[in-house]
C-alpha positions in Angstrom: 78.9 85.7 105.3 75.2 86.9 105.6 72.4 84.2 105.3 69.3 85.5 103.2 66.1 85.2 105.6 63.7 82.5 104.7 60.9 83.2 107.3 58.6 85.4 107.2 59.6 89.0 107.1 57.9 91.7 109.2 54.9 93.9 108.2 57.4 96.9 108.2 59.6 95.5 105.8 57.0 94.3 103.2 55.5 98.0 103.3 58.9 99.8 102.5 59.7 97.1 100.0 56.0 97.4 98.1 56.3 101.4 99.1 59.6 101.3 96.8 58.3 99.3 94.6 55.3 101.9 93.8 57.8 104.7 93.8 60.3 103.1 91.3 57.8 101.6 89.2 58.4 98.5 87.7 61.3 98.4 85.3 62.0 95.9 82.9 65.4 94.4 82.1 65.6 95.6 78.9 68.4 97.5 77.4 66.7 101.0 77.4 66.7 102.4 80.6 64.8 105.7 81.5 67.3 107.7 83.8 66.7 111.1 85.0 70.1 112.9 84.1 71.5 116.6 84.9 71.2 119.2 82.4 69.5 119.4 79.2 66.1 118.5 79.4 64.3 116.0 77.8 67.0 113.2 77.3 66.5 111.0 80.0 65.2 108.5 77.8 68.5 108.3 75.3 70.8 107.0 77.6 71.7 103.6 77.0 72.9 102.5 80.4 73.1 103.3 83.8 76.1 105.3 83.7 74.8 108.7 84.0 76.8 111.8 84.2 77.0 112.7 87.3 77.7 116.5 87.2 75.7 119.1 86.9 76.0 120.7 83.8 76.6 117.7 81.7 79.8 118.2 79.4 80.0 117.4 75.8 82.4 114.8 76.8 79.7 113.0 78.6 77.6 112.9 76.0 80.6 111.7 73.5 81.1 108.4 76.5 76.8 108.0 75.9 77.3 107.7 72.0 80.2 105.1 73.1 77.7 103.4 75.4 74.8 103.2 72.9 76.7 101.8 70.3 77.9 99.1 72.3 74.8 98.6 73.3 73.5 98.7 69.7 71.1 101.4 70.1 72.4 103.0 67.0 69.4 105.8 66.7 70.8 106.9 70.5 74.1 107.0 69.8 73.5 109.2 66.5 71.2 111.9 68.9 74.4 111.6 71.4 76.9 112.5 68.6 74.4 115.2 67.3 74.0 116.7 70.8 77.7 116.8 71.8 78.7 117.8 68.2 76.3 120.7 68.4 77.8 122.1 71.8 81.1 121.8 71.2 80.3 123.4 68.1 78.3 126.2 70.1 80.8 126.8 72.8 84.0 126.6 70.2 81.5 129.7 68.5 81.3 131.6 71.8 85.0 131.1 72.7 85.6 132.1 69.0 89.8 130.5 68.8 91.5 128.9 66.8 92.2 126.2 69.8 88.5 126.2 70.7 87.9 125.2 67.1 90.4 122.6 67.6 88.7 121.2 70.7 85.3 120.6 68.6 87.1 118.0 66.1 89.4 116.2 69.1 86.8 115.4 71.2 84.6 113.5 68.8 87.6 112.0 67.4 88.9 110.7 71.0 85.6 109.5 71.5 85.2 107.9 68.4 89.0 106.0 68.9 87.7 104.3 71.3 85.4 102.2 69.1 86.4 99.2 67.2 86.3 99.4 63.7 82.9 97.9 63.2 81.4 99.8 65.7 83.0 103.1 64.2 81.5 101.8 60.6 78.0 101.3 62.0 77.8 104.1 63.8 79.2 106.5 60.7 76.6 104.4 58.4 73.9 105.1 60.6 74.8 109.0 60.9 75.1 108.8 57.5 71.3 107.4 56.8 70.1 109.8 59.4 71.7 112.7 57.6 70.5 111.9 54.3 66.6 111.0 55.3 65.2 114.6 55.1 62.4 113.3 57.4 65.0 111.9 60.1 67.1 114.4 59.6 64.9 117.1 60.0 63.1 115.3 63.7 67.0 115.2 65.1 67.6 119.0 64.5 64.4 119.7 66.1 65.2 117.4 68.6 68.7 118.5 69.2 67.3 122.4 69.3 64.3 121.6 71.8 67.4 120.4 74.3 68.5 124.0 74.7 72.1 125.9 74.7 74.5 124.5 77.4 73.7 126.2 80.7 77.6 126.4 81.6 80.8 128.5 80.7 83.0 126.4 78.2 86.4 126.6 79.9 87.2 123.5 78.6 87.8 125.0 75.0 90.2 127.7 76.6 93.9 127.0 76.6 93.9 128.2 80.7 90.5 126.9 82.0 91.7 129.3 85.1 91.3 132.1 82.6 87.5 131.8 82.5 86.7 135.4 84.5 89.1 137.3 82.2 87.6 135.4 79.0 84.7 137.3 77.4 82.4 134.4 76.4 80.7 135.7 73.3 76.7 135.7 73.8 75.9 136.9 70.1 75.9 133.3 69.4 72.3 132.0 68.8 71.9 128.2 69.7 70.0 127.4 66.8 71.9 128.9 64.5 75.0 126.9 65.7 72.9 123.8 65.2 71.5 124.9 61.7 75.1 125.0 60.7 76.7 122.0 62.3 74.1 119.8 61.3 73.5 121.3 58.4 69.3 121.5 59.0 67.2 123.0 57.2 66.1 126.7 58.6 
């Protein structure tokens, strides 16, 4: 067992300690965090907890578990952006991949996601989507939103049937990133 040092600490220590401070910033305990994530840009400040993906490109799944995380952590408006984002690249990348399984891949990963809600979190969350999607003025700032993030920088072999397919499969590139927004969230052109 380590014993915590109760004299007085040396003038090295106290400079890497405010040194880190300075660098970090001060962070309140709050529960919005700003966290620098991988990929898309500009959605460091939608996560809702420290749990971060990891990888870089960051999946549609990941985002899916962020919409999980925000709801529990009843950051409704985050979890709504989440399911937007992730809804919008599956729905992209099932467009590029262009099957009938891709297709297939868009709907099971939002519901797995959403299955792993209670049934008051899935209500709130689907009320708040709904409110979102029926204010033209919210509405509208998520598609922008959601299109100022950017197409996914990665191949989707997760909507093939053989991921280890992916240098055979011809990934179609027709497929305009807003557009596949515009249609899966239904925004306004």
């Amino acid at each position: 067992m380590s014993k915590i040092s109760t004299g007085r600490h040396s003038p090295w220590l106290m400079m890497t300690l405010s040194l880190c401070l300075l660098m970090t910033g001060c962070q309140s305990m709050t529960t919005t965090k700003a966290i620098t994530a991988p990929g898309p840009k500009g959605i460091e400040s939608e996560f809702c907890s420290t749990n971060v993906p990891t990888i870089s490109p960051a999946y549609p799944t990941s985002f899916y578990q962020a919409m999980n995380e925000c709801v529990n952590a009843g950051m409704l408006d985050n979890a709504v952006f989440f399911y937007a984002l992730a809804g919008s690249y599956t729905w992209y990348d099932a467009m590029r991949v262009n099957t009938q399984y891709a297709r297939s891949i868009h709907g099971r990963l939002l519901k797995e996601s959403v299955n792993q809600l209670d049934d008051v979190q899935k209500n709130m969350l689907w009320d708040q989507i709904q409110k979102g999607m029926k204010d033209p003025h919210k509405k509208s700032a998520l598609c922008q939103k959601v299109k100022g993030i950017g197409a996914p920088d990665y191949q989707p072999a997760y909507m093939l049937i053989n991921p280890s397919e992916t240098d055979s499969h011809a990934f179609s590139e027709i497929m305009n990133w807003t557009e596949a927004v515009n249609s899966y969230m239904e925004c306004h052109k």
